[in-house]
C-alpha positions, 0 to 999 in steps of 0.5 A: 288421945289422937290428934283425931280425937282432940279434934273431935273433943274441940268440935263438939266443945266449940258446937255445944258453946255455939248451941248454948248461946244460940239459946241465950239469943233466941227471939234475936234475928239469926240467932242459930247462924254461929251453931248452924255454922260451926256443925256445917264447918265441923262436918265439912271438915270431917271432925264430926260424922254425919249421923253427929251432923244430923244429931245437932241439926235435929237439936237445934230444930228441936230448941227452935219447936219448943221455943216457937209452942212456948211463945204460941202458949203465951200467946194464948193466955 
């Protein structure tokens, strides 16, 4: 494995453990800041592309839709 790659492995590796506990802390205020900066670092630091980049960002907008409908659900029961 190239140094690229392991940098790479240990950027998504760091970014997914940031996204699980950003989901763990979710309803916490700045809950996403960590993830939001480790993929913002990542991609500064061109470990991750941009399409990477922009897969994340989506992801965590993505965790954020479906927690926000799941509390309006609630909300309407």
């Amino acid at each position: 494995m190239s140094i690229e790659q392991r940098d790479h492995q240990t950027a998504v590796t760091w970014i997914e453990g940031e996204i699980d506990n950003m989901i763990r802390d979710l309803g916490k205020q700045n809950a996403s800041s960590a993830a939001t900066s480790v993929i913002t670092l990542a991609f500064l630091l061109r470990v991750i592309d941009e399409g990477e980049h922009r897969h994340y960002r989506a992801r965590i907008d993505q965790i954020y839709a479906n927690y926000n409908a799941s509390l309006m659900q609630g909300a309407a029961a």
